[in-house]
RODO-2510 file (C-alpha; in nm, 4 decimals, decimal comma):
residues 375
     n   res          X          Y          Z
     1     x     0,4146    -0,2287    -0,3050
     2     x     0,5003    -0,5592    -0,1544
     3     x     0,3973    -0,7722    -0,4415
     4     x     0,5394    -0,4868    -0,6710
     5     x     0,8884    -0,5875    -0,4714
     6     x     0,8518    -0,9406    -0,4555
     7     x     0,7942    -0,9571    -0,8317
     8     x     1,0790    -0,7628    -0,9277
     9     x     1,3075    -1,0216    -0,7325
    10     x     1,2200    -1,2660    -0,9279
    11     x     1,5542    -1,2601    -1,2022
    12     x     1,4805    -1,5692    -1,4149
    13     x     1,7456    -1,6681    -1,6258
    14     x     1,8532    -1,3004    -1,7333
    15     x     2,2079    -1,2406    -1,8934
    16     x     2,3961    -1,1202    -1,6386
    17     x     2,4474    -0,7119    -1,7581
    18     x     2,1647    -0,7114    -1,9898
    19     x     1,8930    -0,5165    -1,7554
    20     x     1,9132    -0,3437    -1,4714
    21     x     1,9216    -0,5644    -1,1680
    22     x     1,5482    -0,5809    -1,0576
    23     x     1,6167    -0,5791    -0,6551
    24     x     1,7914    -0,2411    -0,6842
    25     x     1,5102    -0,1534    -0,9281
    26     x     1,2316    -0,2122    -0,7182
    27     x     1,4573    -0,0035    -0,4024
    28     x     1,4739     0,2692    -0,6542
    29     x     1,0602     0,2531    -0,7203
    30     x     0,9832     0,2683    -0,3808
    31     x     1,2347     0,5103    -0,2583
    32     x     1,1192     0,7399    -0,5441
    33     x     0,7358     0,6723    -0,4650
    34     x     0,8060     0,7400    -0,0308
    35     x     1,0091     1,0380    -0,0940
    36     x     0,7154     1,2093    -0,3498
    37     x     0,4625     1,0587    -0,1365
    38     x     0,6652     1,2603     0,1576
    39     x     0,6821     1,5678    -0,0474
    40     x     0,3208     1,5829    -0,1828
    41     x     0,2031     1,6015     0,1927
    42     x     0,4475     1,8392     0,3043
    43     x     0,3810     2,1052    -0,0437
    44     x     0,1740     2,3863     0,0536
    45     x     0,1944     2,6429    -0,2068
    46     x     0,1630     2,5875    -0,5588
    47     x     0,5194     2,5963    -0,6748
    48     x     0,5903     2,3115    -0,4218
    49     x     0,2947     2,1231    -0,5434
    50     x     0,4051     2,1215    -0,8906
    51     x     0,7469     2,0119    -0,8163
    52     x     0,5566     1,7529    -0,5811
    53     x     0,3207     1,6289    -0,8296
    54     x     0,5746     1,5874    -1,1086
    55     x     0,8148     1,3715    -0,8338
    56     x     0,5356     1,1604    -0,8074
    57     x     0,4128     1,0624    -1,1463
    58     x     0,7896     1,0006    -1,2655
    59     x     0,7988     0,7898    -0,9449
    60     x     0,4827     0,6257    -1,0907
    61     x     0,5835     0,5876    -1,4661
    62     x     0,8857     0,4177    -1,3285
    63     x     0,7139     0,2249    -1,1524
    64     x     0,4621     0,0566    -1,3795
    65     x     0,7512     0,0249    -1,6293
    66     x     0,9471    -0,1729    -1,4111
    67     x     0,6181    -0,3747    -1,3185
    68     x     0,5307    -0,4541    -1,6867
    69     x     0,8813    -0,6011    -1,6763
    70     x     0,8392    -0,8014    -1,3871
    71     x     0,5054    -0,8958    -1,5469
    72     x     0,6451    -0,9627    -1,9127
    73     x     0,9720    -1,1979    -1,7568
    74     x     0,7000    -1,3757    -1,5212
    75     x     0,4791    -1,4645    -1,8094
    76     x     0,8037    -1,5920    -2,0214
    77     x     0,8856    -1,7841    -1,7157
    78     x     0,5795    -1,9375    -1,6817
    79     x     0,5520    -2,0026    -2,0759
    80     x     0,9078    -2,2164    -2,0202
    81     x     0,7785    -2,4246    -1,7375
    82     x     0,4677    -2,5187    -1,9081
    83     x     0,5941    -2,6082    -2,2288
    84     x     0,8568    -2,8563    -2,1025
    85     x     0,6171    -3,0195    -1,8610
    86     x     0,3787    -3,0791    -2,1155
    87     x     0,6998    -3,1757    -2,3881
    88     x     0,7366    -3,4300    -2,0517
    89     x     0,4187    -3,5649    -1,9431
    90     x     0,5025    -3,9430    -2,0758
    91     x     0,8478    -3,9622    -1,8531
    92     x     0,6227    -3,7670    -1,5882
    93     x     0,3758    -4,0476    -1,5938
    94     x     0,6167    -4,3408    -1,6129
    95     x     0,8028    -4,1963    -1,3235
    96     x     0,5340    -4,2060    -1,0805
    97     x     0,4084    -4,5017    -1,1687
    98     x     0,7594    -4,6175    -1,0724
    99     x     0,7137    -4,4414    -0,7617
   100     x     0,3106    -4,5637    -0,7044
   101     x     0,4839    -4,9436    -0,7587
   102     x     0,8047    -4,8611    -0,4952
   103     x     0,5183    -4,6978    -0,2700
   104     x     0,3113    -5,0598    -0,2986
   105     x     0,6072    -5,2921    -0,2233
   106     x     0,4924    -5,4101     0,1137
   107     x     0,7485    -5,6829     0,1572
   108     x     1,0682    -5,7821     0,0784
   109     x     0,9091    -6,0592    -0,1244
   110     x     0,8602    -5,8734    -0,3961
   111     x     1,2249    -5,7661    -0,4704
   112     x     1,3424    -6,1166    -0,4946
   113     x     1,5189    -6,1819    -0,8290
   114     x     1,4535    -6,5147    -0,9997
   115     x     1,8053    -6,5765    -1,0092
   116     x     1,8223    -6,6112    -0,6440
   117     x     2,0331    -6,4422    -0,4087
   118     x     2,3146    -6,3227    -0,6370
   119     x     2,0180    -6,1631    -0,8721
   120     x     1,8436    -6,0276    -0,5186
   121     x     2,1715    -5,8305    -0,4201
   122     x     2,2730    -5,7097    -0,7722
   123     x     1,8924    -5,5805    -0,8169
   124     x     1,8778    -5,3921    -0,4423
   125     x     2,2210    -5,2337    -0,5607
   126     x     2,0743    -5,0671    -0,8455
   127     x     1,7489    -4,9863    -0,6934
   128     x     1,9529    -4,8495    -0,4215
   129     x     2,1244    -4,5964    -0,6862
   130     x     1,7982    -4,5320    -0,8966
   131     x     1,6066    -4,4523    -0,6034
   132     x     1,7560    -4,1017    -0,5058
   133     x     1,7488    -4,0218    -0,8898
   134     x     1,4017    -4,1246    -0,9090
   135     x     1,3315    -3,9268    -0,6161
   136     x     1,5502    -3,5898    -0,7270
   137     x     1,3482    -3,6134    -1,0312
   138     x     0,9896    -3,6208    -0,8711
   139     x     1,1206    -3,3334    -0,6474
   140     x     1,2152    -3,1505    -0,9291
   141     x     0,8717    -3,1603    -1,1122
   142     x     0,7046    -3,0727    -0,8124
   143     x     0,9256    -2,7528    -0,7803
   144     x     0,8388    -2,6661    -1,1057
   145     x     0,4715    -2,7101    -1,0522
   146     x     0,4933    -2,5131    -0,7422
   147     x     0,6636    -2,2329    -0,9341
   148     x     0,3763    -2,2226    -1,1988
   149     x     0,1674    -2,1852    -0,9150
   150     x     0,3339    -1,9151    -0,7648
   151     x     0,4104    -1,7076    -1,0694
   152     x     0,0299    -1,7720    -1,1622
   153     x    -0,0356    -1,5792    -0,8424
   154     x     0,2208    -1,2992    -0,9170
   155     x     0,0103    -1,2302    -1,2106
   156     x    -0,3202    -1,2309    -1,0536
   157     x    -0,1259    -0,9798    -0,7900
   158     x     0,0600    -0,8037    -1,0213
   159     x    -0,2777    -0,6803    -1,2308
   160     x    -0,4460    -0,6140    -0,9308
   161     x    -0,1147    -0,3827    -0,8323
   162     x    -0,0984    -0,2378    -1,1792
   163     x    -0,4678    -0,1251    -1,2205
   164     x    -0,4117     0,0667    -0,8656
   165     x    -0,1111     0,1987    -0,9882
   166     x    -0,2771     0,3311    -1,2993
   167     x    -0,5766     0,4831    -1,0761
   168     x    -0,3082     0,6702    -0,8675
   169     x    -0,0873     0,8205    -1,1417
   170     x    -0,4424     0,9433    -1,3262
   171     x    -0,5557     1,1406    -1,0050
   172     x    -0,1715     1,2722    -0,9741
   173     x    -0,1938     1,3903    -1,3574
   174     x    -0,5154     1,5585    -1,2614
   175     x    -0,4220     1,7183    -0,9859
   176     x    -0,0869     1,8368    -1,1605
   177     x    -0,2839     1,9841    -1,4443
   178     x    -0,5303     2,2223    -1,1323
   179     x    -0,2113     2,3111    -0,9933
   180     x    -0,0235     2,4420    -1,3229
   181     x    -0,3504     2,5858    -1,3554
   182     x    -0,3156     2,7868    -1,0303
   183     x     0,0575     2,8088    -1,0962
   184     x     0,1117     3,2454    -1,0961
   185     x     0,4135     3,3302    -0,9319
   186     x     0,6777     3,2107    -1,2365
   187     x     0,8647     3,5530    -1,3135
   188     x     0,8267     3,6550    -1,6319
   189     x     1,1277     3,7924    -1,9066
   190     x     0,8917     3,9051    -2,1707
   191     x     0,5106     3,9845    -2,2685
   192     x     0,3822     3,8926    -2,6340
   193     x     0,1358     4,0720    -2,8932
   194     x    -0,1014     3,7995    -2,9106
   195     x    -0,2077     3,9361    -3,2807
   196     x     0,1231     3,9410    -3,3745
   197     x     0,1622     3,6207    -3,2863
   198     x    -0,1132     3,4528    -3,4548
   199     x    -0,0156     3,6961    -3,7757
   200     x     0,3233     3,4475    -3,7535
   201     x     0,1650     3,0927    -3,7175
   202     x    -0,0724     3,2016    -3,9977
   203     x     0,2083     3,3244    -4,2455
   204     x     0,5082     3,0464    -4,1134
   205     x     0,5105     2,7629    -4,3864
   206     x     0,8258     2,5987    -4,2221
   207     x     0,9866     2,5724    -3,8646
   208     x     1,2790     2,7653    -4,0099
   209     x     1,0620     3,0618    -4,1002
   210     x     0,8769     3,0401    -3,7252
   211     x     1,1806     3,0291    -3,5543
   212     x     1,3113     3,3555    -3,7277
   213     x     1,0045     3,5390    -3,6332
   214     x     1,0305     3,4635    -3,3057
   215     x     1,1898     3,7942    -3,2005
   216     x     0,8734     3,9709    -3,3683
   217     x     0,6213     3,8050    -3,0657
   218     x     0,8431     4,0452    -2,7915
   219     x     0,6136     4,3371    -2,7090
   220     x     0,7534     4,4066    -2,3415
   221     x     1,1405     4,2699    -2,2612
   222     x     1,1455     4,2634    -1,8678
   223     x     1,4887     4,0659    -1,8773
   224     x     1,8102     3,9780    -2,0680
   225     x     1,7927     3,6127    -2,1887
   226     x     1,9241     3,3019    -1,9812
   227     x     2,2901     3,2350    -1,9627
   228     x     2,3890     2,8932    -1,9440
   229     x     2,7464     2,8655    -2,0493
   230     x     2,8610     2,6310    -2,3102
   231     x     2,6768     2,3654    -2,4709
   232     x     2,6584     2,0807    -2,1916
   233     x     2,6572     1,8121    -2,4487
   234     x     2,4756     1,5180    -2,1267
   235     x     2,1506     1,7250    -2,0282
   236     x     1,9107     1,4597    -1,9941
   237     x     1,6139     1,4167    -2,2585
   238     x     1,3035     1,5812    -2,1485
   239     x     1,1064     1,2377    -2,1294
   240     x     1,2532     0,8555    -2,0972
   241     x     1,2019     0,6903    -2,4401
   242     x     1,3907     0,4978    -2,7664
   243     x     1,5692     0,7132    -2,9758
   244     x     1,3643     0,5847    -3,3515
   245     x     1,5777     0,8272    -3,5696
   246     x     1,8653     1,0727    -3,4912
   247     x     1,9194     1,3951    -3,6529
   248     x     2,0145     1,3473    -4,0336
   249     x     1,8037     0,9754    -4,0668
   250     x     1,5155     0,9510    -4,2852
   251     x     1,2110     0,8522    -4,1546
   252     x     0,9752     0,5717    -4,3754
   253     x     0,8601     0,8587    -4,6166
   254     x     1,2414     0,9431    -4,6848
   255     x     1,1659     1,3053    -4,4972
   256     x     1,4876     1,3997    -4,3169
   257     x     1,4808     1,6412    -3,9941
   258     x     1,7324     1,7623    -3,7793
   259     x     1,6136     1,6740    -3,4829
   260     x     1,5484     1,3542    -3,3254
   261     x     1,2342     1,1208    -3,3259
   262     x     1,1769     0,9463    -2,9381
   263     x     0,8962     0,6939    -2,8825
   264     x     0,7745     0,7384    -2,5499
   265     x     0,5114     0,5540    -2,3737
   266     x     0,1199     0,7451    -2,3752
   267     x     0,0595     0,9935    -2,1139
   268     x     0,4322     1,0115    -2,0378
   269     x     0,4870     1,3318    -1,8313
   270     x     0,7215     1,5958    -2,0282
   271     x     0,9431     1,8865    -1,8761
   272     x     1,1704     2,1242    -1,9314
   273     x     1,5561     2,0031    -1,9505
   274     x     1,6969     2,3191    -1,8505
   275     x     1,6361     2,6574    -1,6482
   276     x     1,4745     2,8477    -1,9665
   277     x     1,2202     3,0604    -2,1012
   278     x     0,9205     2,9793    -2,2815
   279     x     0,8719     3,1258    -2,6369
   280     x     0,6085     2,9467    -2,7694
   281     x     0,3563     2,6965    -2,5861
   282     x     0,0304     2,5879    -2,9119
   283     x     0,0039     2,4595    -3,1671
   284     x     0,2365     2,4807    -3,5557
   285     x     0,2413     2,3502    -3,8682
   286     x     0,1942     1,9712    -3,8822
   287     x     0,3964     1,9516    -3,5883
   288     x     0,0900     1,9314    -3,3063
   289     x     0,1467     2,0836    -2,9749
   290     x     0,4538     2,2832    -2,9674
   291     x     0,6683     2,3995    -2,6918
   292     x     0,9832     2,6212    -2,7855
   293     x     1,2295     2,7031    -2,4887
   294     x     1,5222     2,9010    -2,5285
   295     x     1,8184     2,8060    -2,2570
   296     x     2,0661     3,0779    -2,3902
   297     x     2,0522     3,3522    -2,5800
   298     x     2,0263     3,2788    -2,9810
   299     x     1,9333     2,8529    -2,8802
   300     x     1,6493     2,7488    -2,9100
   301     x     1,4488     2,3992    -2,8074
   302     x     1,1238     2,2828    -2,9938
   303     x     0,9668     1,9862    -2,8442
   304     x     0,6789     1,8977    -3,0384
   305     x     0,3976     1,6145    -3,0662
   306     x     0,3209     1,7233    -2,7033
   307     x    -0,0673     1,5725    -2,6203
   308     x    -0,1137     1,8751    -2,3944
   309     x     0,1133     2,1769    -2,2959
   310     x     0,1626     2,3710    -1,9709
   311     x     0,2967     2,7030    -1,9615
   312     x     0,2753     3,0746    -2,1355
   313     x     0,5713     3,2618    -2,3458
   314     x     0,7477     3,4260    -2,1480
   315     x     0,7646     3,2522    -1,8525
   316     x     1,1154     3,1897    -1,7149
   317     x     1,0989     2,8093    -1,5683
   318     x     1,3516     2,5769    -1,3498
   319     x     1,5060     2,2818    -1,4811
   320     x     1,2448     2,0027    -1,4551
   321     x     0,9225     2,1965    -1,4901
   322     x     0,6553     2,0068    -1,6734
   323     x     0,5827     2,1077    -1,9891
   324     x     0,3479     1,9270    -2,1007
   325     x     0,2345     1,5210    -2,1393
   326     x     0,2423     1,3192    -2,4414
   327     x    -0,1084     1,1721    -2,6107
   328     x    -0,3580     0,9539    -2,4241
   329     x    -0,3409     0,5914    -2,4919
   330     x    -0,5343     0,4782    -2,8208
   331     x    -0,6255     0,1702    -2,7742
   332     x    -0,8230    -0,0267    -2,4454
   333     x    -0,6816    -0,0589    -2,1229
   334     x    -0,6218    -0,4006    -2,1426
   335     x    -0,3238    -0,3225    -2,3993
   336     x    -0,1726    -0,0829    -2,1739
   337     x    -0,2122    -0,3752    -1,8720
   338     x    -0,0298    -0,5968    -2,1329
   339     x     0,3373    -0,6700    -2,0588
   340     x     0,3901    -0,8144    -2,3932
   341     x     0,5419    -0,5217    -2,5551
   342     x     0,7419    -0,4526    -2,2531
   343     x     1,1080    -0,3817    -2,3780
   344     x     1,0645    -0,4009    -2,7354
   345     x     0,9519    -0,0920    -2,8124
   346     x     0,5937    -0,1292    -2,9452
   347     x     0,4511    -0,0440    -2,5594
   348     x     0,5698     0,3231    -2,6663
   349     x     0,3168     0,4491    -2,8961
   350     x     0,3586     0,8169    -2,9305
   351     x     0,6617     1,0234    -3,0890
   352     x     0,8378     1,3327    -2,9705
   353     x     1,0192     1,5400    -3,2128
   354     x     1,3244     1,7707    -3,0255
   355     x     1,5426     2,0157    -3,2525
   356     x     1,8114     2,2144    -3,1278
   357     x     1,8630     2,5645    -3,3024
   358     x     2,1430     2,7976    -3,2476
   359     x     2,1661     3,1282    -3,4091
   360     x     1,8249     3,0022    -3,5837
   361     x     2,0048     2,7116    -3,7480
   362     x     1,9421     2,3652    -3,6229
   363     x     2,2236     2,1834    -3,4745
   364     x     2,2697     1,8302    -3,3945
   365     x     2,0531     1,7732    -3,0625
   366     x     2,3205     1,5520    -2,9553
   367     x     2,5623     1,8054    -2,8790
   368     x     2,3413     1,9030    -2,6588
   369     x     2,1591     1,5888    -2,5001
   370     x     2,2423     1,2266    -2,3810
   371     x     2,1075     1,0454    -2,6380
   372     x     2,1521     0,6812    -2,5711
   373     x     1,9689     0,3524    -2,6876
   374     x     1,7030     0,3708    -2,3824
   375     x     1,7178     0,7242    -2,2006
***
């Protein structure tokens, strides 16, 4: 965690405003990773070590972001010193052999100007001046040698930090998926006909014809739908990525949805935005994985392209419940150790589709959730 701190410090050359400022970023890391840390020891039963576990690998995917940053501005850093000492290395070689012949002058002999002693003072005058310049300028290519050294070491320490960091959110990901797994005591508003419900997904040719026959999966209703007021309009996305399209844009194929399209990183943990109940967890359509949640009664939430999903219909779940994780990297793990795609967008290789239905017609998602540039 040290080096992870010590590299976020390093701010070179950002515009002031345009990122957040890495100090405070790196206090935010570690607070988040001490207090899940704190929370995964104390959690006992399996409700606690869900909410522990999930803590712990946001604390973690927050983490490694901001460490591919650090990474990605220390390799730019280094790129800049390099190129202008080698753009320098024939006024880096005459000044020290400036310095090597200062260095040699043993006597005051050798500073004598031909002229005699008018020449002699006029000639110490300006060596006098070009000295400290000479030497300001040696000092300064040292620095920058010394800071290629240094930020050559902050790599080296950096992957080292990042492959742990990478072997501690896997085991956290596995142990989440044993304990949602074990996970029984989530109360319960309905049961489902499992044939009726595979008689839908067989006959449903579009979302809109799914949703509708939603009401048909109810065998058992234990408890009136969720009640959340009026439509909040800042609930937070269900997973940190890039909005790619909003509701209404085309996508490269000229198909337009009513929802909206997120990139999120691979593996990125997914939960529930909301206190809601789960009316579909499987697969539909084209869409992959599906999750549906309903907040209120008549809304609905489908979050689909899930990698894996957690939970069963019916199930009434808190605000910040996983539901599920997004698809496993595709390529090696060298390109997710990369930094190079770091804040551009490419290092988020899988998309997550949300649509927001109310009285089974879909509704702009953003009326619902804060959907900014980088959530």
């Amino acid at each position: 965690m040290r080096v992870f701190l010590v590299l976020l410090m390093l701010s070179f050359g950002a515009p002031v405003g345009a990122q957040q400022n890495p100090v405070a970023q790196a206090e935010t890391a570690l607070a988040d990773l001490r207090a899940a840390s704190i929370s995964l020891q104390e959690a006992e039963k399996a409700r606690d070590r869900v909410r522990a576990l999930t803590a712990t690998i946001q604390a973690f995917e927050n983490g490694l972001g901001a460490l591919r940053e650090g990474m990605r501005r220390t390799a730019i850093r280094e790129k800049v010193l390099s190129e202008r000492l080698n753009g320098q290395r024939a006024e880096i070689a005459n000044l020290l052999a400036t310095l090597q012949g200062m260095a040699r002058a043993g006597s005051p002999e050798v500073l004598l100007h031909p002229s005699g002693a008018t020449g002699t003072a006029r000639a110490g005058m300006l060596l006098a001046g070009l000295s400290p310049r000479l030497n300001a300028r040696a000092q300064k290519v040292r620095n920058d040698l010394q800071e290629i050294q240094t930020l050559r070491a902050v790599q080296v320490a950096s992957t080292n930090q990042m492959q742990n960091g990478l072997q501690q959110i896997q085991r956290a990901r596995a142990a989440l998926n044993q304990a949602m797994a074990d996970r029984k005591d989530l109360p319960a508003r309905f049961t489902t006909d499992p044939t009726r419900t595979a008689l839908l997904i067989a006959s449903a040719e579009t979302l809109d014809g799914f949703a509708s026959g939603l009401g048909q999966m109810i065998e058992d209703e234990i408890a009136p739908p969720l009640d959340l007021g009026p439509n909040p309009g800042e609930i937070a996305l269900p997973v940190r990525g890039v909005v790619l399209r909003k509701a209404g844009e085309a996508d490269m194929a000229g198909v337009v949805r009513p929802g909206v399209v997120l990139a999120t990183r691979p593996n990125a943990l997914v939960t529930s935005p909301t206190a809601a109940t789960i009316r579909y967890v499987g697969p539909l359509l084209d869409m992959g994985r599906v999750v549906i949640l309903e907040p209120q009664a008549r809304t609905l939430f489908v979050i689909a392209g899930l990698g894996d999903a957690y939970g069963t219909a019916g199930q009434v779940i808190e605000a910040g419940t996983p539901i599920g994780t997004m698809g496993p990297l595709r390529i090696g793990t060298d390109e997710l150790m990369s930094p190079i795609g770091e804040g551009t967008g490419t290092d988020r290789s899988e998309t997550l589709y949300i649509e927001v239905r109310e009285n089974n017609r879909p509704v702009d998602p953003a009326t619902w959730f804060a959907t900014g540039p980088d959530t």
